[in-house]
N, CA, C and O atoms as CSV, one atom per row, in Angstrom:
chain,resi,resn,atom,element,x,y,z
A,1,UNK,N,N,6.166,-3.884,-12.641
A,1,UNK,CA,C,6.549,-3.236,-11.408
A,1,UNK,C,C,6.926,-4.327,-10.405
A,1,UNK,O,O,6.293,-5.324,-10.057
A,2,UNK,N,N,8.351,-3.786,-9.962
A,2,UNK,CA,C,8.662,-5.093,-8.884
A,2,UNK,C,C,8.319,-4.622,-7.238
A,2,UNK,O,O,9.053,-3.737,-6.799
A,3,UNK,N,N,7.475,-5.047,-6.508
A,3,UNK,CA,C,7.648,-5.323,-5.604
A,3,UNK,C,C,8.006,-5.844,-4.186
A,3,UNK,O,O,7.740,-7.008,-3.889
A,4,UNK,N,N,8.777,-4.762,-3.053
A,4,UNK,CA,C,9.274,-5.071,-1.974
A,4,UNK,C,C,8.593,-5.396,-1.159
A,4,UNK,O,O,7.641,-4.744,-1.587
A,5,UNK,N,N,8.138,-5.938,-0.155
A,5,UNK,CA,C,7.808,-6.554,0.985
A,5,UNK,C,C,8.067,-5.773,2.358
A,5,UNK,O,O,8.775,-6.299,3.217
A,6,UNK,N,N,7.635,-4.832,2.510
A,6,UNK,CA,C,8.627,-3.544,3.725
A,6,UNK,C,C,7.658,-3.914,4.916
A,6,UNK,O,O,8.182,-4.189,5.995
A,7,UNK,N,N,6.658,-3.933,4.831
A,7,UNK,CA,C,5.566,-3.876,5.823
A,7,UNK,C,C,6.314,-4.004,7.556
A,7,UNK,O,O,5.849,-3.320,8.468
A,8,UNK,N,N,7.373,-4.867,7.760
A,8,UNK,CA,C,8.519,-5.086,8.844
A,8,UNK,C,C,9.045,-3.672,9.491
A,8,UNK,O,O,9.301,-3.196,10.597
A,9,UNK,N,N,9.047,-3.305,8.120
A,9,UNK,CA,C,10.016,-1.594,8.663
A,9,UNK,C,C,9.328,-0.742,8.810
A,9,UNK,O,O,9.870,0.362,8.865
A,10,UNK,N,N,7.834,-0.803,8.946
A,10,UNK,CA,C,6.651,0.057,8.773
A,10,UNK,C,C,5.704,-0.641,9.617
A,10,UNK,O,O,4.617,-1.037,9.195
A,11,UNK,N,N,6.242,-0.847,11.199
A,11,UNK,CA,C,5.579,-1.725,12.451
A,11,UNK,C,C,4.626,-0.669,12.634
A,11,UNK,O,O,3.476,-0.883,12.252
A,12,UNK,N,N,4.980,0.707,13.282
A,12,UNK,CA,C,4.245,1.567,13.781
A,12,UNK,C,C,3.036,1.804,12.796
A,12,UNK,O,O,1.873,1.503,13.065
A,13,UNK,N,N,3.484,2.413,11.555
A,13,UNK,CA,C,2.035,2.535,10.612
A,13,UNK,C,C,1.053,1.442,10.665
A,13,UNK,O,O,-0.137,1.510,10.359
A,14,UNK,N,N,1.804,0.283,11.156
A,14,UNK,CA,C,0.582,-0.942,10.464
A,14,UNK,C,C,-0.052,-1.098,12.006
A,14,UNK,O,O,-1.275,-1.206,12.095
A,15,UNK,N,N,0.672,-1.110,13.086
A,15,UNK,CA,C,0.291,-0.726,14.317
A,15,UNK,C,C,-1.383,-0.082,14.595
A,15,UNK,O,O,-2.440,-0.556,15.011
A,16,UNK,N,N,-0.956,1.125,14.150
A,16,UNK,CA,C,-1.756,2.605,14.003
A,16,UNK,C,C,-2.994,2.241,13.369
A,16,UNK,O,O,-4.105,2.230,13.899
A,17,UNK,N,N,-2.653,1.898,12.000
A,17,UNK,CA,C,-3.993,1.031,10.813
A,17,UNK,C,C,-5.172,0.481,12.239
A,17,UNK,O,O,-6.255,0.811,12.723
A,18,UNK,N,N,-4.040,-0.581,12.444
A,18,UNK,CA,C,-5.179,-2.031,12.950
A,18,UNK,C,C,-5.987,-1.622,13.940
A,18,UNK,O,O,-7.138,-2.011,14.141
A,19,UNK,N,N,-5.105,-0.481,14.832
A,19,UNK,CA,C,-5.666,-0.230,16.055
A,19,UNK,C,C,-6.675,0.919,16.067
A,19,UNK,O,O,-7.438,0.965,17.032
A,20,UNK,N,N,-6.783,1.939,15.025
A,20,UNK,CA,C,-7.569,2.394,14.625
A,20,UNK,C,C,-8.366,3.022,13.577
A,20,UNK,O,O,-8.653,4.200,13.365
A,21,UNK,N,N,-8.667,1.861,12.935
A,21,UNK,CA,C,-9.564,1.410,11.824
A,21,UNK,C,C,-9.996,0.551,11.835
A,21,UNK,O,O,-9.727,-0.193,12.777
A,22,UNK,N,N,-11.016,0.062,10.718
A,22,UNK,CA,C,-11.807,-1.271,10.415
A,22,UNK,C,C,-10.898,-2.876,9.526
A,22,UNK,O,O,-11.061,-4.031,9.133
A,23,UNK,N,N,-10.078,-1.916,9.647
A,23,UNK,CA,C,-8.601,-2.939,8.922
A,23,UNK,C,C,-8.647,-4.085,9.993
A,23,UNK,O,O,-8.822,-4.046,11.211
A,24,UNK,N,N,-8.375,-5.375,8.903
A,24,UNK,CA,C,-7.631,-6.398,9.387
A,24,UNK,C,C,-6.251,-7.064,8.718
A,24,UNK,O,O,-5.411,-7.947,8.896
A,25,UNK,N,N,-6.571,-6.181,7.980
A,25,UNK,CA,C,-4.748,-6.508,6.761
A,25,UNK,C,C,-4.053,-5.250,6.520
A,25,UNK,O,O,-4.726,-4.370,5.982
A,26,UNK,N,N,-3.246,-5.075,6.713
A,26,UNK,CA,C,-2.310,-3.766,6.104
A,26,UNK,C,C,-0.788,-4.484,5.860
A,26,UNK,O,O,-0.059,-5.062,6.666
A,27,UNK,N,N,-0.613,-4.207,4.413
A,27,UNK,CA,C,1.091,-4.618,4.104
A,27,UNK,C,C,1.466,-3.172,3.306
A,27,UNK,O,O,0.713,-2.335,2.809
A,28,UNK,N,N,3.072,-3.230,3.396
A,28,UNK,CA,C,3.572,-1.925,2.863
A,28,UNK,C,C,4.523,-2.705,2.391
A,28,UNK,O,O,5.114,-3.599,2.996
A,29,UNK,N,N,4.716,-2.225,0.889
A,29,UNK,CA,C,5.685,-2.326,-0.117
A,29,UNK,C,C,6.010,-1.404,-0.826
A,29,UNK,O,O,5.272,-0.424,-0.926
A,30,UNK,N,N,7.297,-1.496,-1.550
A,30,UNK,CA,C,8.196,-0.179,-2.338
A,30,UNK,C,C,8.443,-0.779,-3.356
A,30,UNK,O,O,8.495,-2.009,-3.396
A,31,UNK,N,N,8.609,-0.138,-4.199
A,31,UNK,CA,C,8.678,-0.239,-6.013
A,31,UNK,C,C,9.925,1.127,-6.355
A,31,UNK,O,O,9.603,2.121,-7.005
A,32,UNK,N,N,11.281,0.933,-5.807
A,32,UNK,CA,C,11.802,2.227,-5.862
A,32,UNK,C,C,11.723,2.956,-5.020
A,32,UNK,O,O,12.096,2.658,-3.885
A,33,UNK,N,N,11.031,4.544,-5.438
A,33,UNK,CA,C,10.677,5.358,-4.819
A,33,UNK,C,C,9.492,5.727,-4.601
A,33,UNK,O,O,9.152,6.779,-4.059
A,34,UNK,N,N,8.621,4.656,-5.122
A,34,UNK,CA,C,6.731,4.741,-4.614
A,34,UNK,C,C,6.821,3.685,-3.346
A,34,UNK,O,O,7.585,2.757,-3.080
A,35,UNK,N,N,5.801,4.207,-2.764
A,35,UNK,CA,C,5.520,3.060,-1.749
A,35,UNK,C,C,4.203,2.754,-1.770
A,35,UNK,O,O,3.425,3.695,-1.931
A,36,UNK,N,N,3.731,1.572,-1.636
A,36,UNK,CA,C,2.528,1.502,-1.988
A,36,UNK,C,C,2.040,1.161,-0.618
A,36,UNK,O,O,2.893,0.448,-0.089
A,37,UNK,N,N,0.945,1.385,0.244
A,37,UNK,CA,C,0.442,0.778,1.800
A,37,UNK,C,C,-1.160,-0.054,0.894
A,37,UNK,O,O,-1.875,0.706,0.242
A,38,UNK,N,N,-1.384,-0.967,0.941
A,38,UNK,CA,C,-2.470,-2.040,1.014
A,38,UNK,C,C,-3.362,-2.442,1.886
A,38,UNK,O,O,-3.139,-3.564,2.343
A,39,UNK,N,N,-4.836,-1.593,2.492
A,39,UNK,CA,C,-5.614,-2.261,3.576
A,39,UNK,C,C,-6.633,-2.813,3.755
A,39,UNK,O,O,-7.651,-2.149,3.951
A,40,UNK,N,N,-6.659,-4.193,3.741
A,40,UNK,CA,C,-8.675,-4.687,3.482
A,40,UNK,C,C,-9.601,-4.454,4.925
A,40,UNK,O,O,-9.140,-4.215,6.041
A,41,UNK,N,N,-10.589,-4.553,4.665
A,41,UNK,CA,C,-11.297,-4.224,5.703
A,41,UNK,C,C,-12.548,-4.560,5.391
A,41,UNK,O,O,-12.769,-4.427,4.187
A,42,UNK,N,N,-13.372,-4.912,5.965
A,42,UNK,CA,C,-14.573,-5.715,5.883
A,42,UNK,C,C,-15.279,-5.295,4.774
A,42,UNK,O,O,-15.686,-6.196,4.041
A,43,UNK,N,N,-15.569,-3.960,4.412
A,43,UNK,CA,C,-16.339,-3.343,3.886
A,43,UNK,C,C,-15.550,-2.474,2.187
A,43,UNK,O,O,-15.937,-2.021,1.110
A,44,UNK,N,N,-14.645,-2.628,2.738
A,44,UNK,CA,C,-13.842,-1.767,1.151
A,44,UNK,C,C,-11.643,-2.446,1.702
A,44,UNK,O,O,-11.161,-2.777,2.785
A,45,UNK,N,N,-11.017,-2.338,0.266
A,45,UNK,CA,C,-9.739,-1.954,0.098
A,45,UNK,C,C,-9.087,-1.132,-0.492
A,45,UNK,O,O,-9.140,-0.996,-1.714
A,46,UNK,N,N,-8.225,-0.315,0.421
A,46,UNK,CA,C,-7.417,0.495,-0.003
A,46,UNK,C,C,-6.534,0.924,-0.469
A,46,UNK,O,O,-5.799,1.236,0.468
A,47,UNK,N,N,-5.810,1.312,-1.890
A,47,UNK,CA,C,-4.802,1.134,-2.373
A,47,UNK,C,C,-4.128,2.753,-2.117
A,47,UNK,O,O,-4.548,3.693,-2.791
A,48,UNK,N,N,-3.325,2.893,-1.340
A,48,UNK,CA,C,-2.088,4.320,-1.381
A,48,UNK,C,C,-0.582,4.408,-2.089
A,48,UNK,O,O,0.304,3.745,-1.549
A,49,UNK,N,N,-0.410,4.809,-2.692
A,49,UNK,CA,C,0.502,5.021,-3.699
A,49,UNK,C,C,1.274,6.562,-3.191
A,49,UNK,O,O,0.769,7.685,-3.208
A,50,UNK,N,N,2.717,6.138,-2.730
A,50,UNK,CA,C,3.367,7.710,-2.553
A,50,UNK,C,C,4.794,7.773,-2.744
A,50,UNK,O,O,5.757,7.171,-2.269
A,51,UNK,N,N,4.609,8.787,-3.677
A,51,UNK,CA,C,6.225,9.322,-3.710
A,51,UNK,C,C,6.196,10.562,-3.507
A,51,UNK,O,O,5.232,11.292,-3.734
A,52,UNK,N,N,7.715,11.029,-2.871
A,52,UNK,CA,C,7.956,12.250,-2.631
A,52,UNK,C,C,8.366,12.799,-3.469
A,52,UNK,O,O,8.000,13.971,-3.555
A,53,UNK,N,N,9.480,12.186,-4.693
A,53,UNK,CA,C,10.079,12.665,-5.778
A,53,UNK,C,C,9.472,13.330,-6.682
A,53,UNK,O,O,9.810,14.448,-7.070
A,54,UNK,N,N,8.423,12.611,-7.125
A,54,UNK,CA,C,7.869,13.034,-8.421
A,54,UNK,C,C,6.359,12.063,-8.564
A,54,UNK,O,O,6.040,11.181,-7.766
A,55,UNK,N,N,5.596,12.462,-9.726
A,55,UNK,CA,C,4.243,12.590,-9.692
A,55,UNK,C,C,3.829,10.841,-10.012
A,55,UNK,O,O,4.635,10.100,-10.575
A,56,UNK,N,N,2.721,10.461,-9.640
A,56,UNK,CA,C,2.521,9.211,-9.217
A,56,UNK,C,C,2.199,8.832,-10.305
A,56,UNK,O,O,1.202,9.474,-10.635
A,57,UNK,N,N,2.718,7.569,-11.687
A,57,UNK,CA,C,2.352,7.509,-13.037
A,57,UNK,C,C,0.981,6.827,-13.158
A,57,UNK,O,O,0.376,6.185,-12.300
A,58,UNK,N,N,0.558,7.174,-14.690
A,58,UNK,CA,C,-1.283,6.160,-14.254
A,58,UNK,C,C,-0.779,4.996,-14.642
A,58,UNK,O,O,-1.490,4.179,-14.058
A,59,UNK,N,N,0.442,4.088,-15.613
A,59,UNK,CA,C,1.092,2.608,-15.338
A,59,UNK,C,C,1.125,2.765,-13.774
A,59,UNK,O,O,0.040,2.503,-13.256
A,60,UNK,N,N,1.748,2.995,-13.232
A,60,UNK,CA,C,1.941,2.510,-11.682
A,60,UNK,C,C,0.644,1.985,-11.228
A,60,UNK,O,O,0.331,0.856,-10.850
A,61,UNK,N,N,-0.338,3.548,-11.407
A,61,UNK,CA,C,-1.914,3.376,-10.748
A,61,UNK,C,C,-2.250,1.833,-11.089
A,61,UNK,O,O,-2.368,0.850,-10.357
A,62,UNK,N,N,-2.339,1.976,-12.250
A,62,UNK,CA,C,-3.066,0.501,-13.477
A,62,UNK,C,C,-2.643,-0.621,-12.648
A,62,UNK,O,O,-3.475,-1.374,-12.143
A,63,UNK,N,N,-1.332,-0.775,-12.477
A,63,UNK,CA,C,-0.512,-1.916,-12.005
A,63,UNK,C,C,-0.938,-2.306,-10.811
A,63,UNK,O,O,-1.385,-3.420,-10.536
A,64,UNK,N,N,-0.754,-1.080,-9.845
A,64,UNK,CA,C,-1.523,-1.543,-8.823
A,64,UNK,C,C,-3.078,-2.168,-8.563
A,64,UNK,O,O,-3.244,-3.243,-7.986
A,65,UNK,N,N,-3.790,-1.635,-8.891
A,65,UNK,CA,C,-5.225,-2.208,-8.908
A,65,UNK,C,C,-5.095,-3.799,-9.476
A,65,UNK,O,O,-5.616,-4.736,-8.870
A,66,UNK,N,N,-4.377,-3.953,-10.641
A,66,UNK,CA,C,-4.650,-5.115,-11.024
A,66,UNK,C,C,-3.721,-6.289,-9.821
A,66,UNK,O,O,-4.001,-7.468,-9.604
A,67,UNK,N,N,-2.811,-5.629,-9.329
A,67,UNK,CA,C,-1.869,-6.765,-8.594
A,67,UNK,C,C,-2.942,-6.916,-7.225
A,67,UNK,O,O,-3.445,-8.010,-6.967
A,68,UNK,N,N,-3.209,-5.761,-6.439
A,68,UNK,CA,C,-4.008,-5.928,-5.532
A,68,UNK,C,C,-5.874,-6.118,-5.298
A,68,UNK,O,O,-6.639,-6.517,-4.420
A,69,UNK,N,N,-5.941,-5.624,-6.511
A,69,UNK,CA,C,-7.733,-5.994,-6.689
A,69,UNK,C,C,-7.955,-7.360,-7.824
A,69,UNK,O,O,-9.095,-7.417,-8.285
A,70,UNK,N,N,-7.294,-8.096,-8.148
A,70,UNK,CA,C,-7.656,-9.025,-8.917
A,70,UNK,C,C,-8.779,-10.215,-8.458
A,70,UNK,O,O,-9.097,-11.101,-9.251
């Protein structure tokens, strides 16, 4: 899975995150038509995975965890 780097075009969401939550990291990237949002926070990280098209695959799921929880 290749990943984009969007987090730039997605000011307001990451805005929103920092300012209210326990977040101190939020990045947003696209793979196509998934987007994935990424947020650590003192206590846990969050992996969101969304497409509008069609149903979210468990490769995608897999992929993700391992790229962002390693």
């Amino acid at each position: 899975m290749k990943l984009v780097n969007v987090t730039n075009s997605h000011s307001r969401l990451v805005l929103n995150q920092l300012e209210n939550t326990d977040a101190h990291l939020v990045k947003v990237y696209t793979a196509g038509n998934t987007t994935i949002v990424y947020t650590e926070a003192p206590e846990h990280n969050e992996i969101l995975l969304i497409n509008d098209k069609r149903k979210i695959q468990p490769k995608e799921i897999e992929d993700a965890i391992k790229l962002f929880l390693r």
